[in-house]
C-alpha positions in Angstrom: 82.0 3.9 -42.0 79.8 1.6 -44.3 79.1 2.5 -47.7 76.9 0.6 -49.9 77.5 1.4 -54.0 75.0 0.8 -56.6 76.0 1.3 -60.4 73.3 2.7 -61.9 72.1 4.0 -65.0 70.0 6.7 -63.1 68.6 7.7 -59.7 66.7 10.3 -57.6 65.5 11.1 -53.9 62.9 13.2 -53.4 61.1 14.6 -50.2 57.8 15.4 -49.8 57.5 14.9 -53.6 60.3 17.2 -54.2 63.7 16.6 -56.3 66.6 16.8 -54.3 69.1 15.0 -56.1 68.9 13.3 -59.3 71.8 11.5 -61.7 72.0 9.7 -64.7 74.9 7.3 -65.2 76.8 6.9 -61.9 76.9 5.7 -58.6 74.0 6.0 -56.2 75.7 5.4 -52.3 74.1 5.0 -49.3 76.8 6.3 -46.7 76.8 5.8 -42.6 79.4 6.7 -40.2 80.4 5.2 -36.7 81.5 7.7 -34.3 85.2 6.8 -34.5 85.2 7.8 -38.0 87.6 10.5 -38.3 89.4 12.2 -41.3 91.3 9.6 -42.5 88.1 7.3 -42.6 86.2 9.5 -44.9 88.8 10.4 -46.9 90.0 6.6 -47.9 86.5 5.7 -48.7 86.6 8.9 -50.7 89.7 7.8 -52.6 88.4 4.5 -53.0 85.6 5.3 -54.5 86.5 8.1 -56.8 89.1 5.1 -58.4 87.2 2.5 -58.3 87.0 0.5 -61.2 83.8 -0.8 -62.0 82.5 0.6 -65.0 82.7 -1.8 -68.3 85.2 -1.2 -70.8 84.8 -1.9 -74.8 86.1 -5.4 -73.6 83.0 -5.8 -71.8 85.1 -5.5 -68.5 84.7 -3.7 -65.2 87.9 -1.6 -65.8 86.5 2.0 -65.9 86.3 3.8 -63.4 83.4 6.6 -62.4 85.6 9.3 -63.8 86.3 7.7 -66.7 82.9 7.3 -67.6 82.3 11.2 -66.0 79.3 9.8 -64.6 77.7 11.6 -61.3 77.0 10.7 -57.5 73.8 10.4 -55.7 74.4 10.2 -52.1 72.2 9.5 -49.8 72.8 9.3 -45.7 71.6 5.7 -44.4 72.4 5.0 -40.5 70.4 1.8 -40.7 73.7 0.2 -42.7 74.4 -0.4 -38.9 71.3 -2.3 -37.6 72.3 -5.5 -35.3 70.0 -8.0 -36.1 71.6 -10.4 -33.9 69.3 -10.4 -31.0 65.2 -10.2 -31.5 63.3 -9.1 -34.4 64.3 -5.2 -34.0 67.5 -4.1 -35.2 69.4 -2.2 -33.0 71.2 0.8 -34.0 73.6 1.7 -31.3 76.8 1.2 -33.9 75.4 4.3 -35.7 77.2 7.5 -34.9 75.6 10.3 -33.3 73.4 12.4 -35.4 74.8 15.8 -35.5 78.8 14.3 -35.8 77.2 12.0 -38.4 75.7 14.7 -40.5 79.0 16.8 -40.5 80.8 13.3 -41.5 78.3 13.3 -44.3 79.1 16.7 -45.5 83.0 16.1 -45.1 82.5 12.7 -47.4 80.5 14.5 -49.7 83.5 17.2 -50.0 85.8 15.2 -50.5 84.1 13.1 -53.3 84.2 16.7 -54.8 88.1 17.3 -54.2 88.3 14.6 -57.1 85.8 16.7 -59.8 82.6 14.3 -59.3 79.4 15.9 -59.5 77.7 14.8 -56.2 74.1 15.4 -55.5 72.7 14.4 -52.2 69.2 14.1 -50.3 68.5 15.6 -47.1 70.3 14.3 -43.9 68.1 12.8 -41.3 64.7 12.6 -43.4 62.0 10.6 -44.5 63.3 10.1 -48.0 62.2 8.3 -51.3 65.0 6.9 -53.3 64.6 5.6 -56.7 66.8 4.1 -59.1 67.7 1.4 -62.1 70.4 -0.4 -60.8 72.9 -1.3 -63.7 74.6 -4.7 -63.7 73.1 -5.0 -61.6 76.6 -4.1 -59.4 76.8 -3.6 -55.6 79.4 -3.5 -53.7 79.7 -2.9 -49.6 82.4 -0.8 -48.7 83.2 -0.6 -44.6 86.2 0.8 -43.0 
């Protein structure tokens, strides 16, 4: 599982020009799964992210964490996290799970962001989708597991 996480100070995806998800302060992650993810996968990144402490404090220092600041989610399902670029100028995608296990990982992570009472707003799995946001920090951290 690889989960890229942007600090931002908003974000949205849309599809075919409509809102699916939008946020203000929060985190907007781009998620992919491997198909030997399995419960305890999803469920550490889960944790991890829920407690993560990368929000400033009145010091000026990342010591807060997303519920702290009760700031939101925006989750958004990216397979090409796993593109080998190694060989060629195509990437290769073959350390992406399989679609359909992928997209109930998705829904599982998703869940369990939720078991720890953080709004979470998604796009749509598997679509063309537009994601826009103001990254703040700008922070970005790559989770894998």
């Amino acid at each position: 599982m690889k989960v890229v996480i942007q600090r931002v100070s908003e974000a949205k995806v849309t599809v075919d020009q409509k809102i699916l998800g939008q946020i203000d302060q929060g985190f907007c992650l781009l998620v992919a799964f491997a198909d030997e993810d399995n419960d305890e996968t999803i469920n550490y990144m889960a944790r991890k992210i829920a407690n993560m402490r990368i929000f400033s404090d009145t010091d000026d220092k990342m010591n807060l964490s997303i519920k702290d600041v009760k700031g939101s989610i925006l989750s958004i399902s990216q397979f090409t996290l796993y593109a080998d670029t190694k060989h060629g100028n195509r990437p290769s995608f073959t350390g992406a799970g399989n679609f359909e296990t992928s997209s109930k990982k998705y829904d599982q992570f998703n869940q369990a962001l939720r078991d720890y009472d953080l709004k979470v707003e998604t796009g749509e799995f598997g679509a063309d989708m537009q994601v826009s946001l103001t990254n703040d920090g700008p922070v970005t951290i790559l989770m894998e597991r």
